[in-house]
mmCIF file of the N, C-alpha and C atoms, coordinates in Angstrom:
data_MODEL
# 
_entry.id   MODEL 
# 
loop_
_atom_site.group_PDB 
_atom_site.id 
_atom_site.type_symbol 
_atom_site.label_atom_id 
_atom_site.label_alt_id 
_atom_site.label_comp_id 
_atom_site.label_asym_id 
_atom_site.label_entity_id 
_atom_site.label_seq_id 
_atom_site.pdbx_PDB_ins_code 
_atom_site.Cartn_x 
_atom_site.Cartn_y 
_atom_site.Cartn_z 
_atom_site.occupancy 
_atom_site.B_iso_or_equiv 
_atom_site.pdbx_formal_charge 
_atom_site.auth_seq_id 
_atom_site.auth_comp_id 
_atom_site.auth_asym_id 
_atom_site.auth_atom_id 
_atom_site.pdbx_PDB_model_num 
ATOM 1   N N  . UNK A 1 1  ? 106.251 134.702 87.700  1.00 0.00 ? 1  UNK A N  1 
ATOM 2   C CA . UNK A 1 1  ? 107.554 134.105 87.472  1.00 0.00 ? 1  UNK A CA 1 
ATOM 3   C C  . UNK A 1 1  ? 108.129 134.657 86.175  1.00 0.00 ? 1  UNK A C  1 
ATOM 4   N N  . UNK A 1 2  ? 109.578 134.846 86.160  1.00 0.00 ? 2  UNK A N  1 
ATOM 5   C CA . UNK A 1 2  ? 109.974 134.914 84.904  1.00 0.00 ? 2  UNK A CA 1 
ATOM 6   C C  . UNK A 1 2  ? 110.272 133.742 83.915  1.00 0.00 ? 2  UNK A C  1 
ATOM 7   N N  . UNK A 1 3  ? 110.607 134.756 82.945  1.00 0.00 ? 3  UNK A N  1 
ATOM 8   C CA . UNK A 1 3  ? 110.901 133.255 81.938  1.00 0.00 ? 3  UNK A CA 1 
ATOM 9   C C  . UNK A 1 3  ? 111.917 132.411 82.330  1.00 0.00 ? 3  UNK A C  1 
ATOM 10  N N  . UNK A 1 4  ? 113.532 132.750 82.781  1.00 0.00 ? 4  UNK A N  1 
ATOM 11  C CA . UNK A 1 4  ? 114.252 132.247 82.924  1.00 0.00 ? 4  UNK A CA 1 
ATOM 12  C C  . UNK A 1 4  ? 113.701 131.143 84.078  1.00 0.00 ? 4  UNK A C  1 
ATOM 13  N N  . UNK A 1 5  ? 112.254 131.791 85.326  1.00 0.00 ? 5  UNK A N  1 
ATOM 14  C CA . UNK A 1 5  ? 112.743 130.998 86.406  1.00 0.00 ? 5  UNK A CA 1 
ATOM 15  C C  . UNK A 1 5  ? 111.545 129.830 85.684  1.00 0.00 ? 5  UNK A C  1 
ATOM 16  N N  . UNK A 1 6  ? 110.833 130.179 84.833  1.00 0.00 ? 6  UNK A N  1 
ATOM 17  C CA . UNK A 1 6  ? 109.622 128.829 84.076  1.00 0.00 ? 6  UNK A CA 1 
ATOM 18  C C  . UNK A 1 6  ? 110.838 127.954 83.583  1.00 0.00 ? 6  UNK A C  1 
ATOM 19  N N  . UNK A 1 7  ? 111.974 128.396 82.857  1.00 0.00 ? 7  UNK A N  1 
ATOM 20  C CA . UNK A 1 7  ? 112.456 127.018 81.742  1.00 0.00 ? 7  UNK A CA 1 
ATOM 21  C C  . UNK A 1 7  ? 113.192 126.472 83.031  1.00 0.00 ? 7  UNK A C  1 
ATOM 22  N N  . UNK A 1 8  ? 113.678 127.397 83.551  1.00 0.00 ? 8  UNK A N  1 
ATOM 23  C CA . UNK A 1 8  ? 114.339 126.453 84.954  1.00 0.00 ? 8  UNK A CA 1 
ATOM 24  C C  . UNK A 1 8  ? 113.555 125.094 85.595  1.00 0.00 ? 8  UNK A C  1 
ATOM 25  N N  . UNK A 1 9  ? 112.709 125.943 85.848  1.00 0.00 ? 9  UNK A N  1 
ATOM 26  C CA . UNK A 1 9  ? 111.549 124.930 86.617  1.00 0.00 ? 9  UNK A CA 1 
ATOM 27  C C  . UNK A 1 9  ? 111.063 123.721 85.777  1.00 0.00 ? 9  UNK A C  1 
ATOM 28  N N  . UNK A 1 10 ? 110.800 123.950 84.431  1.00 0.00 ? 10 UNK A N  1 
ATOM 29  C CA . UNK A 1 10 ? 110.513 123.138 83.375  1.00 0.00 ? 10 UNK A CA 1 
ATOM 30  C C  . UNK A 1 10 ? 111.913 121.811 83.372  1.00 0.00 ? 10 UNK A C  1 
ATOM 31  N N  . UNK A 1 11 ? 112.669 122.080 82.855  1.00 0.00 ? 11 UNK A N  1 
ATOM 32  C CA . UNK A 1 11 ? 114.083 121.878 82.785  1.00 0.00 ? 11 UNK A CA 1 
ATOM 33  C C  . UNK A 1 11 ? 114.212 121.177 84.128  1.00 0.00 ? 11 UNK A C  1 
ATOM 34  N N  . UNK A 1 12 ? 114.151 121.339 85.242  1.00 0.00 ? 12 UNK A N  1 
ATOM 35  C CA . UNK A 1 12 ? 113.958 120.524 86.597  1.00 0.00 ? 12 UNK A CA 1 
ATOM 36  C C  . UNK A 1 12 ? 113.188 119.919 86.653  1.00 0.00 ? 12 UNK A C  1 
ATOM 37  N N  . UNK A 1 13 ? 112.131 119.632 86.249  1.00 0.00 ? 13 UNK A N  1 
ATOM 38  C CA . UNK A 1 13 ? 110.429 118.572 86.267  1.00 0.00 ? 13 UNK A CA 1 
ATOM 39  C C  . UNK A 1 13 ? 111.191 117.654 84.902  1.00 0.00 ? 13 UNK A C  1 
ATOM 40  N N  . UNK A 1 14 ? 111.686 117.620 84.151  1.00 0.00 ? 14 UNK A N  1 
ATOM 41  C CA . UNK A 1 14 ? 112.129 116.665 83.230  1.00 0.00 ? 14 UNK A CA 1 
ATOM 42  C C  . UNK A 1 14 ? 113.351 115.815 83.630  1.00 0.00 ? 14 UNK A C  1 
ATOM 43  N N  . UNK A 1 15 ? 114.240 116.544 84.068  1.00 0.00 ? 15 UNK A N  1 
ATOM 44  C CA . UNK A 1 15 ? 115.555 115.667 84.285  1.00 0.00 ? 15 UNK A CA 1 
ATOM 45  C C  . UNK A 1 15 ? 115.178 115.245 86.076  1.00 0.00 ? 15 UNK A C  1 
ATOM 46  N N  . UNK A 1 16 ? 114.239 115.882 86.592  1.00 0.00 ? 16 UNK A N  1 
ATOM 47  C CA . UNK A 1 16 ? 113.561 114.644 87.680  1.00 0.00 ? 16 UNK A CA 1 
ATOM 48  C C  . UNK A 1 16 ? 112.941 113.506 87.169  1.00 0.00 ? 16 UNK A C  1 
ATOM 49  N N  . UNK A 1 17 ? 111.682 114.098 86.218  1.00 0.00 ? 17 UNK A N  1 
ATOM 50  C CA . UNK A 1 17 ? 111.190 112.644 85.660  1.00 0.00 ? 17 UNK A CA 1 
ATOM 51  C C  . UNK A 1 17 ? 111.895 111.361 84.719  1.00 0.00 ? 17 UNK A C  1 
ATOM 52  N N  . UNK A 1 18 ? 113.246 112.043 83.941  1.00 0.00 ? 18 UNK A N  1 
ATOM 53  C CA . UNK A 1 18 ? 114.184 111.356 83.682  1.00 0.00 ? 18 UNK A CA 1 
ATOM 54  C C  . UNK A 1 18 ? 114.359 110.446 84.385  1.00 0.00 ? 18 UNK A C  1 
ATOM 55  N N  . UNK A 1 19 ? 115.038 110.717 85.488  1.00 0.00 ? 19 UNK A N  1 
ATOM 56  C CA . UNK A 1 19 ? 115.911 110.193 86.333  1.00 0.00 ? 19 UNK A CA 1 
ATOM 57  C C  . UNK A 1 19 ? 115.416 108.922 87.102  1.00 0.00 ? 19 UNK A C  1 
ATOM 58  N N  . UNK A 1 20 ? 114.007 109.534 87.284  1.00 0.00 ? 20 UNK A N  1 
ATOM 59  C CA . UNK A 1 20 ? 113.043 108.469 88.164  1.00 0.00 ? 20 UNK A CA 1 
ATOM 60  C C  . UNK A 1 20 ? 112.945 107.066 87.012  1.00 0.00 ? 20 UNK A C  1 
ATOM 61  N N  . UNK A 1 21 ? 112.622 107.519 85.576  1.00 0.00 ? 21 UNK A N  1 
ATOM 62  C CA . UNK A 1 21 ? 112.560 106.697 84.944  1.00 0.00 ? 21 UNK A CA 1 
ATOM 63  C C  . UNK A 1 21 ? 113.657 105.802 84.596  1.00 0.00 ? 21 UNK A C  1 
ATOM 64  N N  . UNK A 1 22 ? 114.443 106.366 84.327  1.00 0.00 ? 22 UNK A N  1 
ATOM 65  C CA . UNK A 1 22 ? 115.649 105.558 83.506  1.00 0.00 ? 22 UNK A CA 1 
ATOM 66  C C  . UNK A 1 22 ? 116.748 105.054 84.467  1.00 0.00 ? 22 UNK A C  1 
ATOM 67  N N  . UNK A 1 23 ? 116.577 105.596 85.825  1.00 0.00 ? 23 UNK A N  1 
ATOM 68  C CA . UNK A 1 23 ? 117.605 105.255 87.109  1.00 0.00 ? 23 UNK A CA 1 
ATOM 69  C C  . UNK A 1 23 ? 117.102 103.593 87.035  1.00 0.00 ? 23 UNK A C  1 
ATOM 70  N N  . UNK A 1 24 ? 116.414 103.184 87.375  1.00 0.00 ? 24 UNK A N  1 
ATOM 71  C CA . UNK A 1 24 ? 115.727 101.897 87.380  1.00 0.00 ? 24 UNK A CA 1 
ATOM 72  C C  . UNK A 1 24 ? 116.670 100.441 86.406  1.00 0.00 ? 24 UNK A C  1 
ATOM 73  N N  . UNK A 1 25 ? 116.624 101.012 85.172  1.00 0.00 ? 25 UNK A N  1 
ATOM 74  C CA . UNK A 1 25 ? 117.193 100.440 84.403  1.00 0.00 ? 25 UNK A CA 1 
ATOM 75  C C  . UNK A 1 25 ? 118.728 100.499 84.125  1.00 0.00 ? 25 UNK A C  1 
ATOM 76  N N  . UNK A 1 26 ? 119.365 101.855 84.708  1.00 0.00 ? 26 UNK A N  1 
ATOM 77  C CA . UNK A 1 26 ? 120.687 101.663 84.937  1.00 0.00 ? 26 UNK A CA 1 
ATOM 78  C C  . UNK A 1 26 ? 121.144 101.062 85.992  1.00 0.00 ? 26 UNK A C  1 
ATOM 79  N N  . UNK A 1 27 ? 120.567 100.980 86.854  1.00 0.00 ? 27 UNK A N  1 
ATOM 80  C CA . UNK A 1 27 ? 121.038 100.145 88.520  1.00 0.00 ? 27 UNK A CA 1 
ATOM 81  C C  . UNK A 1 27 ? 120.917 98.728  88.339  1.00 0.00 ? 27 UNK A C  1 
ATOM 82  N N  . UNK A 1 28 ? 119.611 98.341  87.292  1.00 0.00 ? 28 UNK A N  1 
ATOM 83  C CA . UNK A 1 28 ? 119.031 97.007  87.776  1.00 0.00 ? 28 UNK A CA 1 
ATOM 84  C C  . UNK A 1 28 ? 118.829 96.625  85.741  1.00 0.00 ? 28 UNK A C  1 
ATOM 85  N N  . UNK A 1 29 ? 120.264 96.159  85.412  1.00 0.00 ? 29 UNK A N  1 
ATOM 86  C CA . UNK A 1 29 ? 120.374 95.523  84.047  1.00 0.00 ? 29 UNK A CA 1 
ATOM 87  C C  . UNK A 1 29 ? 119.516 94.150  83.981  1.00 0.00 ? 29 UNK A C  1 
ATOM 88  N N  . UNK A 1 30 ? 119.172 94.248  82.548  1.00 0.00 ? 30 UNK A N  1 
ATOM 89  C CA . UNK A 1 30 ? 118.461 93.161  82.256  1.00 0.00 ? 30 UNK A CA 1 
ATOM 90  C C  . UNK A 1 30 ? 119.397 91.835  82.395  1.00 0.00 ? 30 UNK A C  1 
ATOM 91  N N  . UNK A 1 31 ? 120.282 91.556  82.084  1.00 0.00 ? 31 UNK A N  1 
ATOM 92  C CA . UNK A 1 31 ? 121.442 90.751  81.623  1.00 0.00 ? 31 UNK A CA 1 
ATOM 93  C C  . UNK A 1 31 ? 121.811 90.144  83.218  1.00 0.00 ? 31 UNK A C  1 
ATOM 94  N N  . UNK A 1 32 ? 121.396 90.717  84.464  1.00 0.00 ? 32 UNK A N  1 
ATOM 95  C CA . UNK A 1 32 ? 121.859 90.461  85.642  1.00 0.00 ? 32 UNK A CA 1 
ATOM 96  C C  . UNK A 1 32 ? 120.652 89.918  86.344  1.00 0.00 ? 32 UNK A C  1 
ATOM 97  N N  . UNK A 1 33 ? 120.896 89.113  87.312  1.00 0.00 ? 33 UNK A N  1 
ATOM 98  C CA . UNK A 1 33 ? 119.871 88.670  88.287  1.00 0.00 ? 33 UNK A CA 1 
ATOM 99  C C  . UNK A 1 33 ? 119.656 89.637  89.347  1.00 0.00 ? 33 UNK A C  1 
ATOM 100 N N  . UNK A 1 34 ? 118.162 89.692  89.658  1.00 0.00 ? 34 UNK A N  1 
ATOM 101 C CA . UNK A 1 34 ? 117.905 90.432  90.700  1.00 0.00 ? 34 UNK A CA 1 
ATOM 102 C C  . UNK A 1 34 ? 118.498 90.499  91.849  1.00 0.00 ? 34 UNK A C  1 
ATOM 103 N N  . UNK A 1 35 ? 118.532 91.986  92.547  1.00 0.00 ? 35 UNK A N  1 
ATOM 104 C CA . UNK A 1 35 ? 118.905 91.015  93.707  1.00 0.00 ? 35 UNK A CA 1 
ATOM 105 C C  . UNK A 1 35 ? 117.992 90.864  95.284  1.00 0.00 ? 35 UNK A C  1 
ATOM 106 N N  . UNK A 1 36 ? 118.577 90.519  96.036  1.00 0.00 ? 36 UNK A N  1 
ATOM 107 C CA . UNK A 1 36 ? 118.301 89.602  96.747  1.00 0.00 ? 36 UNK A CA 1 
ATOM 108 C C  . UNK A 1 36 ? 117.103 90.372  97.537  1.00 0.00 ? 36 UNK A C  1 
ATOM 109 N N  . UNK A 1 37 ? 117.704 91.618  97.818  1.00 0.00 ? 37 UNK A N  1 
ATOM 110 C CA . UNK A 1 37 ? 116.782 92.577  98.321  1.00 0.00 ? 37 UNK A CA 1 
ATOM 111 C C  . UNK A 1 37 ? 115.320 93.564  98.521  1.00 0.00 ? 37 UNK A C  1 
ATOM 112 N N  . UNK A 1 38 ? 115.802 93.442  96.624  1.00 0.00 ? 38 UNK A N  1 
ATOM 113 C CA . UNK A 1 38 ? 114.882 93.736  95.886  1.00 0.00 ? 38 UNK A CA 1 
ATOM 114 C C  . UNK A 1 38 ? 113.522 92.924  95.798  1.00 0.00 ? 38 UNK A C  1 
ATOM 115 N N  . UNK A 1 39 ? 114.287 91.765  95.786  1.00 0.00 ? 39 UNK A N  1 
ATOM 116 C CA . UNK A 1 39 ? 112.969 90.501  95.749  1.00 0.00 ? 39 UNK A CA 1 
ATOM 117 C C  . UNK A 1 39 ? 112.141 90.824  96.690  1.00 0.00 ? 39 UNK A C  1 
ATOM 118 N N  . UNK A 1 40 ? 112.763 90.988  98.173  1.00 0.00 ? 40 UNK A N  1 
ATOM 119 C CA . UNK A 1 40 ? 112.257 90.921  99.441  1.00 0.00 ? 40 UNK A CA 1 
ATOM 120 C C  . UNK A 1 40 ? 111.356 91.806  99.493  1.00 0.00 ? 40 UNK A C  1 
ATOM 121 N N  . UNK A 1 41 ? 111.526 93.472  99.051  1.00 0.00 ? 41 UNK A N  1 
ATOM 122 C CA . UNK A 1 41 ? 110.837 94.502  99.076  1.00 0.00 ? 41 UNK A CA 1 
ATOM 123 C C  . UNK A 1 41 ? 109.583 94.364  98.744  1.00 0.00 ? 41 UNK A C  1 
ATOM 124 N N  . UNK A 1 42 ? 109.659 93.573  97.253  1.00 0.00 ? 42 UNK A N  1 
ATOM 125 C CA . UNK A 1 42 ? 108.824 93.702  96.317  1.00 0.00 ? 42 UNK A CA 1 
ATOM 126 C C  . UNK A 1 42 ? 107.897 92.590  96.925  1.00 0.00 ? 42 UNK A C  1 
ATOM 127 N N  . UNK A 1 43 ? 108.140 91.725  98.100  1.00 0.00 ? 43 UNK A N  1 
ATOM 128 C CA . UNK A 1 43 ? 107.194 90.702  98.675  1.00 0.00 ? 43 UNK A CA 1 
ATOM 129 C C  . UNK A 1 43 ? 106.881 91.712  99.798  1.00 0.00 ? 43 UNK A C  1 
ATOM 130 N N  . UNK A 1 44 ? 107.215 91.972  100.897 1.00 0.00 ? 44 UNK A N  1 
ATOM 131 C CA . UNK A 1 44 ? 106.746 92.534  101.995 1.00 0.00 ? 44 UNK A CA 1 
ATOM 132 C C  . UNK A 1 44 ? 106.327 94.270  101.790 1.00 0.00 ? 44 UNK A C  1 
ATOM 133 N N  . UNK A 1 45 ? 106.567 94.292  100.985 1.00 0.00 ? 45 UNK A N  1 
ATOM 134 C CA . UNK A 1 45 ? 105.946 96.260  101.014 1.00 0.00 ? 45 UNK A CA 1 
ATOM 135 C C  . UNK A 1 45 ? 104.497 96.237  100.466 1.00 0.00 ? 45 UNK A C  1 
ATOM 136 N N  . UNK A 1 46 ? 103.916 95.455  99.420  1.00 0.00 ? 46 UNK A N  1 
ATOM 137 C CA . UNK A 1 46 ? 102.682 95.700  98.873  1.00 0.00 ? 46 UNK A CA 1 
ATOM 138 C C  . UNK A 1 46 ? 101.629 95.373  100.769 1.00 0.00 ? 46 UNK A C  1 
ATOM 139 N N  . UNK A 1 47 ? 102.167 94.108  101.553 1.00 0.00 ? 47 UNK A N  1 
ATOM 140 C CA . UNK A 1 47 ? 101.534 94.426  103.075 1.00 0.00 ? 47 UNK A CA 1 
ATOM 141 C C  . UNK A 1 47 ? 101.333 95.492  103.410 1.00 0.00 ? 47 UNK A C  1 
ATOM 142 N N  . UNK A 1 48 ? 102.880 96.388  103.878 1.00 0.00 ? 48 UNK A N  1 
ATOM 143 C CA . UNK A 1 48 ? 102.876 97.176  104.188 1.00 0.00 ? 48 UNK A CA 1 
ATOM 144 C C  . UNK A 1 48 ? 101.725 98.316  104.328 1.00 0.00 ? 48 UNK A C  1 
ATOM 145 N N  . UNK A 1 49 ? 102.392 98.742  102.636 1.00 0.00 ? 49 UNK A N  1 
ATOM 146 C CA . UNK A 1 49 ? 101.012 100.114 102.800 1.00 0.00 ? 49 UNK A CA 1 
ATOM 147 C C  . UNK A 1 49 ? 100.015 99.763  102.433 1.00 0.00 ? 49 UNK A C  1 
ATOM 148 N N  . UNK A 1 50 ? 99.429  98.320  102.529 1.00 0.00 ? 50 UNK A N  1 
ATOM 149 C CA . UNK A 1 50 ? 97.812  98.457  102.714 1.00 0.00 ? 50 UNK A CA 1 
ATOM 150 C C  . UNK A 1 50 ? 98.037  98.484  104.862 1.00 0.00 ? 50 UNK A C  1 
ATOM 151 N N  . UNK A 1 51 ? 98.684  98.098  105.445 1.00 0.00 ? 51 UNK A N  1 
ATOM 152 C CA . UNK A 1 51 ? 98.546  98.436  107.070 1.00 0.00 ? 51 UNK A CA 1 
ATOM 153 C C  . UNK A 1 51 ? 98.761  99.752  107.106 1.00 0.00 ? 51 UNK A C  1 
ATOM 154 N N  . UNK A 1 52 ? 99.566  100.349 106.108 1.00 0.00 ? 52 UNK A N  1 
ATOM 155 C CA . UNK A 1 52 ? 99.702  102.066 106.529 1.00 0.00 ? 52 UNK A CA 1 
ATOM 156 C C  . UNK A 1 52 ? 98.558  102.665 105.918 1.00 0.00 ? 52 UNK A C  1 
ATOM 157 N N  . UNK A 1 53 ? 97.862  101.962 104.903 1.00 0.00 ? 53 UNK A N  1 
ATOM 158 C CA . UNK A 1 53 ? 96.716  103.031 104.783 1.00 0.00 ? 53 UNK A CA 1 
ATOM 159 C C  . UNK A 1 53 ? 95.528  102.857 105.432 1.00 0.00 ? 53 UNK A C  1 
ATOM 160 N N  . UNK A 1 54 ? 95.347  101.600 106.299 1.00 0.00 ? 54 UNK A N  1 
ATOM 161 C CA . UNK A 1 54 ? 94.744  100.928 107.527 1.00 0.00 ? 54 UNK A CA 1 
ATOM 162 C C  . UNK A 1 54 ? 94.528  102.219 108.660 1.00 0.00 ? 54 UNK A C  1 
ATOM 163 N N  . UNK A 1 55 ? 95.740  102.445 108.692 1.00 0.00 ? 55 UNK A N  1 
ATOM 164 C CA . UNK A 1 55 ? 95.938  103.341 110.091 1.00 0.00 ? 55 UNK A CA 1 
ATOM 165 C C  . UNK A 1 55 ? 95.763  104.659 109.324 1.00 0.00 ? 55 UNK A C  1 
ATOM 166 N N  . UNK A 1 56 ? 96.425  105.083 108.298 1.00 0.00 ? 56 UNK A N  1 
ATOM 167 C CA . UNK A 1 56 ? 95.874  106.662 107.970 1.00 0.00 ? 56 UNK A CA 1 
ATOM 168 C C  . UNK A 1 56 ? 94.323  106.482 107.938 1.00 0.00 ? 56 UNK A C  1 
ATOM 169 N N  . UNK A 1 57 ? 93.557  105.696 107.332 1.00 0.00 ? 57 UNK A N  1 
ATOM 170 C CA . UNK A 1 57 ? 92.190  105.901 107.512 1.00 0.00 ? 57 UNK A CA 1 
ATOM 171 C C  . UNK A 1 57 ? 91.785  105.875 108.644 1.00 0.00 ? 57 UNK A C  1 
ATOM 172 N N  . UNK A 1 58 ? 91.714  105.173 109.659 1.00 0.00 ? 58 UNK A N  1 
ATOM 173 C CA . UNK A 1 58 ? 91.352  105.409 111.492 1.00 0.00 ? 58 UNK A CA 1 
ATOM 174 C C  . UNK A 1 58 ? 91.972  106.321 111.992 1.00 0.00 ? 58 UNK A C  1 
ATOM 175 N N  . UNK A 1 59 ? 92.938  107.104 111.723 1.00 0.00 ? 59 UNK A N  1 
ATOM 176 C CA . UNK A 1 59 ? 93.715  108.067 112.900 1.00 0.00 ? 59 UNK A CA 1 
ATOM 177 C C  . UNK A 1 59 ? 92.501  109.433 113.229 1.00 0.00 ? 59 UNK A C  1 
ATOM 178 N N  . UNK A 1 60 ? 91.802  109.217 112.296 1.00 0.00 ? 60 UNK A N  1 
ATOM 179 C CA . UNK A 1 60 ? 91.005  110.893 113.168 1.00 0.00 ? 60 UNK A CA 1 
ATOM 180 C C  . UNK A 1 60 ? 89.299  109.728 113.874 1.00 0.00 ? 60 UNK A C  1 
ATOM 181 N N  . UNK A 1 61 ? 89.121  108.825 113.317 1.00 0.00 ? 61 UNK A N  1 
ATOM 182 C CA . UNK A 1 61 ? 88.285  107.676 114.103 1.00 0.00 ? 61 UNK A CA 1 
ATOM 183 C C  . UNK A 1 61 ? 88.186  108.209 115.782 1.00 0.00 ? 61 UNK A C  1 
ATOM 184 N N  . UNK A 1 62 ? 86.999  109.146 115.971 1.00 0.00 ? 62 UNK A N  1 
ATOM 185 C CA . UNK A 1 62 ? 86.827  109.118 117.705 1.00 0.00 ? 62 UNK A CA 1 
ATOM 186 C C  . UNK A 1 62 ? 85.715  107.378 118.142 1.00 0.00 ? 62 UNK A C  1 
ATOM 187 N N  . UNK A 1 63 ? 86.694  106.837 119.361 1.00 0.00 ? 63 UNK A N  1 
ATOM 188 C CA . UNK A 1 63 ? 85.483  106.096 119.889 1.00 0.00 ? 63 UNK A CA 1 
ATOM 189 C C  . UNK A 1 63 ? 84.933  106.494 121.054 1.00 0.00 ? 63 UNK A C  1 
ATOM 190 N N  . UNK A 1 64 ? 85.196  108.100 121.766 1.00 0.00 ? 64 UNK A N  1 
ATOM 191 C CA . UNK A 1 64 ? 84.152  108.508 122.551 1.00 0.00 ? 64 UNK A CA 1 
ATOM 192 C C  . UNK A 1 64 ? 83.061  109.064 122.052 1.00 0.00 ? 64 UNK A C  1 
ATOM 193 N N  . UNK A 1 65 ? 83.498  109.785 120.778 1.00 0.00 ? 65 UNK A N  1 
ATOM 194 C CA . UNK A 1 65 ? 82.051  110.652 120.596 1.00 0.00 ? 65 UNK A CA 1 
ATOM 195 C C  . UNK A 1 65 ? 81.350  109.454 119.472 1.00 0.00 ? 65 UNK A C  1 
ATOM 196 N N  . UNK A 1 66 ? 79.688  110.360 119.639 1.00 0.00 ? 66 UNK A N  1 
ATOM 197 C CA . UNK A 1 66 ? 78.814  109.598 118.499 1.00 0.00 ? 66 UNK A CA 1 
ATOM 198 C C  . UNK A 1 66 ? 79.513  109.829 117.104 1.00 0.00 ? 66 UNK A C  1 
ATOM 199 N N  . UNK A 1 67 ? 79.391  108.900 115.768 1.00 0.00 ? 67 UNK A N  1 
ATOM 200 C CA . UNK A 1 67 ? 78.868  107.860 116.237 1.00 0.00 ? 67 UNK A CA 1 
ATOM 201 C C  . UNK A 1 67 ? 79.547  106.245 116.722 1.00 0.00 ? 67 UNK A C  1 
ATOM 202 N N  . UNK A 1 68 ? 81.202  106.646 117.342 1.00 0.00 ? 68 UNK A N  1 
ATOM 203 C CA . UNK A 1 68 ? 81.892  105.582 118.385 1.00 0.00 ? 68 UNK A CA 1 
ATOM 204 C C  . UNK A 1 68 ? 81.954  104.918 117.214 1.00 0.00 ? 68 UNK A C  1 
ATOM 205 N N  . UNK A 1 69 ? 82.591  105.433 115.986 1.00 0.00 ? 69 UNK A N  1 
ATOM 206 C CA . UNK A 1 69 ? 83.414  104.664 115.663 1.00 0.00 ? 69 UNK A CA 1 
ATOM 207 C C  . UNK A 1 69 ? 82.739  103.548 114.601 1.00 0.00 ? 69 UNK A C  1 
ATOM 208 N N  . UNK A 1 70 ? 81.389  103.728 114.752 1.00 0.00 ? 70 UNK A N  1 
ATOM 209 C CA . UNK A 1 70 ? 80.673  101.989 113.823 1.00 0.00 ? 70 UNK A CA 1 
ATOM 210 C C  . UNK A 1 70 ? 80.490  102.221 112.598 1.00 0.00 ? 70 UNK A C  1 
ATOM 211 N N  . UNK A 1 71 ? 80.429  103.282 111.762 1.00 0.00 ? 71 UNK A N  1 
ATOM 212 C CA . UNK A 1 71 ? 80.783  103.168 110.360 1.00 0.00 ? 71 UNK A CA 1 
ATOM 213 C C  . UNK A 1 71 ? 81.969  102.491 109.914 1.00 0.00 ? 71 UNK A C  1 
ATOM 214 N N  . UNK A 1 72 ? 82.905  102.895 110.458 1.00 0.00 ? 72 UNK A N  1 
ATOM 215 C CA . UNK A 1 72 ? 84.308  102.702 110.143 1.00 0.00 ? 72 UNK A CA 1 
ATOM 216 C C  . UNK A 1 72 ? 84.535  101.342 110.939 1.00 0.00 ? 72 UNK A C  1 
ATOM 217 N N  . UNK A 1 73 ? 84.065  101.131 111.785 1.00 0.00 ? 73 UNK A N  1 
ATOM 218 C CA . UNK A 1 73 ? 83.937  99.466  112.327 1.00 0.00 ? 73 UNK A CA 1 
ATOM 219 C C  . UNK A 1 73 ? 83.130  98.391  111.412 1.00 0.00 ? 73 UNK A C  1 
ATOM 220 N N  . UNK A 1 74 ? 82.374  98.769  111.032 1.00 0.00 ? 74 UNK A N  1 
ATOM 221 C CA . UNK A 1 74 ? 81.152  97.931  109.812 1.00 0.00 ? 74 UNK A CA 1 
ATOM 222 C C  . UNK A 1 74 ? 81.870  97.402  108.341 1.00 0.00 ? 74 UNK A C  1 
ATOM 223 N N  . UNK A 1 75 ? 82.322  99.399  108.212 1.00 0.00 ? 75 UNK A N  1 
ATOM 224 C CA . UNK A 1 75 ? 83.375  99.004  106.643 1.00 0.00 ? 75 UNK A CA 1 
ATOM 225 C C  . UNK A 1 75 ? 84.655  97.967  107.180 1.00 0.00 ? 75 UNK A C  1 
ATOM 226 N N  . UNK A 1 76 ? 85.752  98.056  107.865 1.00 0.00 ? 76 UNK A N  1 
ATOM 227 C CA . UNK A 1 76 ? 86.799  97.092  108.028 1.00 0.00 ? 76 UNK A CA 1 
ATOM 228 C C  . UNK A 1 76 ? 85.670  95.602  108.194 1.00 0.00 ? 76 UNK A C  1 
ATOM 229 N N  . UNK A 1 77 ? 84.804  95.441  109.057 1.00 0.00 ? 77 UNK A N  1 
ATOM 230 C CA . UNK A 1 77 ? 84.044  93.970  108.742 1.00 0.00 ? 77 UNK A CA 1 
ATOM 231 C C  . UNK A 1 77 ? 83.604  93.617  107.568 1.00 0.00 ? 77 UNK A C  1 
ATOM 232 N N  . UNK A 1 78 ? 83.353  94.538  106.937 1.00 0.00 ? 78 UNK A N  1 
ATOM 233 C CA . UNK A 1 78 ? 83.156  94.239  105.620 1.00 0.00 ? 78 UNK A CA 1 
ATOM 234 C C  . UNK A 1 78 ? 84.024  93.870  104.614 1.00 0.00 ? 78 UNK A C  1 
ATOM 235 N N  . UNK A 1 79 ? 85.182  94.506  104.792 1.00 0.00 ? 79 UNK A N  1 
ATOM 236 C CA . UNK A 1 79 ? 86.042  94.970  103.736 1.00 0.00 ? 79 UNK A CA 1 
ATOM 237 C C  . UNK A 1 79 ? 86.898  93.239  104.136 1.00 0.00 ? 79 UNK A C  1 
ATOM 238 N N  . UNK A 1 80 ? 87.361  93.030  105.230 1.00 0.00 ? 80 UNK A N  1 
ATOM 239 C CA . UNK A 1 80 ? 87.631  91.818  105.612 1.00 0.00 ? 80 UNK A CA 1 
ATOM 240 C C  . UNK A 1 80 ? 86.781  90.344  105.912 1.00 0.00 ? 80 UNK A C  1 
# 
């Protein structure tokens, strides 16, 4: 890479991580009540991706071949 295309790239990884950071606090002022939506997210999503990482862990899970699945059947009994 050249230099110009490193500070570029540099220069793009900051005013992304900016943005991620400080967007937060410009949308959602201290001085204002949450809103309504937000609340909701912040209750039903932590479910969520523990069911989505439920299913990414079983998706390659065979129950025809050995060993059908009972490691990964044992750990969820366990884990629950």
């Amino acid at each position: 890479m050249t230099f110009n295309q490193i500070a570029i790239t540099i220069a793009a990884m900051a005013l992304g991580t900016m943005l991620t950071r400080f967007l937060p606090f410009i949308l959602f002022p201290a001085n204002k009540p949450t809103p309504q939506y937000v609340n909701y997210l912040g209750q039903i999503l932590p479910y969520s991706v523990m069911a989505l990482m439920v299913v990414y862990t079983l998706k390659d899970v065979s129950l025809v071949a050995r060993p059908w699945g009972l490691p990964e059947i044992i750990a969820l009994a366990y884990i629950a």
